[in-house]
C-alpha positions in Angstrom: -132.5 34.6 -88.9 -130.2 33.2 -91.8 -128.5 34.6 -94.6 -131.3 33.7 -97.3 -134.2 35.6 -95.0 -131.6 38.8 -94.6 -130.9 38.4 -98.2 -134.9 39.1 -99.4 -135.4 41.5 -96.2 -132.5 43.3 -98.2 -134.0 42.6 -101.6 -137.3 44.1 -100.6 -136.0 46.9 -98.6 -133.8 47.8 -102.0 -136.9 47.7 -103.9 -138.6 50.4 -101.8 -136.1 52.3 -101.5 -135.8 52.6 -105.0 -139.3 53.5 -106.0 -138.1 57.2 -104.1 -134.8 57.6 -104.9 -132.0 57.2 -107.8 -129.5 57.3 -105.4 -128.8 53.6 -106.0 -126.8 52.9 -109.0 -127.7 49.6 -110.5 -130.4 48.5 -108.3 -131.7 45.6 -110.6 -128.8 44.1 -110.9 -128.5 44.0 -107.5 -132.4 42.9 -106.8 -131.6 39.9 -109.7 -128.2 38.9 -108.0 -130.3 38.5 -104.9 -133.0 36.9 -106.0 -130.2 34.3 -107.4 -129.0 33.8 -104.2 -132.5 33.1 -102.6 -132.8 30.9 -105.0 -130.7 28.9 -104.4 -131.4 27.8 -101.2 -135.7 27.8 -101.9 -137.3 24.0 -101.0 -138.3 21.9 -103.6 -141.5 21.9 -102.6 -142.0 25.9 -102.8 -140.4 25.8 -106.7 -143.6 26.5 -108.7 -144.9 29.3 -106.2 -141.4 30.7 -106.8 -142.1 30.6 -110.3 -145.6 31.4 -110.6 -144.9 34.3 -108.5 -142.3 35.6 -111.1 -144.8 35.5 -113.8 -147.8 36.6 -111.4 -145.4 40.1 -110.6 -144.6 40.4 -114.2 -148.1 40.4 -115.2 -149.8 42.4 -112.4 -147.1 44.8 -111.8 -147.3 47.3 -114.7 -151.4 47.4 -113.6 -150.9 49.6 -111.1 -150.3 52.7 -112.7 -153.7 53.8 -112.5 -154.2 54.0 -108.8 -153.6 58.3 -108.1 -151.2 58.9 -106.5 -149.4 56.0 -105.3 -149.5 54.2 -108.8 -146.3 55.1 -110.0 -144.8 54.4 -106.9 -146.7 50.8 -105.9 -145.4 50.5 -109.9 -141.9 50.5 -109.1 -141.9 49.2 -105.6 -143.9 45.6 -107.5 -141.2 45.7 -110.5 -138.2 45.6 -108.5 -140.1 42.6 -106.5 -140.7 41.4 -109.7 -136.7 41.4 -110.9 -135.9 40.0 -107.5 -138.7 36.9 -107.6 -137.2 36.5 -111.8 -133.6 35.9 -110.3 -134.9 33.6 -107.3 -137.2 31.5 -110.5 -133.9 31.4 -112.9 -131.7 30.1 -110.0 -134.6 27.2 -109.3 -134.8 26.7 -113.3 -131.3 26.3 -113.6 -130.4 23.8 -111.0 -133.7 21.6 -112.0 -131.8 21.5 -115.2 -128.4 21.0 -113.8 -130.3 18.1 -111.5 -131.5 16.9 -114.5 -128.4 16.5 -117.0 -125.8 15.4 -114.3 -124.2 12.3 -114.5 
């Protein structure tokens, strides 16, 4: 297992964890800086599900707040995925544009 797999175990492990408790100070700055650094390493060939899975979580997450009794929780647990997958899109963003603009 390398360091980008044990990087998003952590990443979704953090999200979890954080839909029960408060006891982790600045969580999604922590799930972003991940997803940055699962970014980084992500095949050109996976970009665009990367990205389309960013905007999919950002879309679909806040719908689950309806569902009794796990909504809030299945709320929380999908928008800490979702800050993770946004960090993991701007790191493939970013180096497309730093690919592209280099000399």
């Amino acid at each position: 297992m390398n360091a980008t797999k044990i990087a998003g175990l952590a990443g979704v492990l953090l999200a979890v964890v954080g839909a029960f408790t408060t006891a982790v100070p600045y969580a999604s700055a922590a799930l972003v800086l991940i997803g940055l650094f699962v970014g980084w390493s992500i095949a050109a060939e996976d970009h665009v599900r990367v990205i389309v899975s960013a905007l999919a979580l950002t879309v679909l997450s806040a719908q689950l707040g309806d569902v009794p009794t796990v909504g809030g929780h299945l709320t929380t647990i999908f928008g800490g995925l979702t800050k993770m997958t946004a960090g993991a899109a701007l790191m493939i963003i970013a180096c497309n544009i730093h690919k592209r603009f280099k000399p």
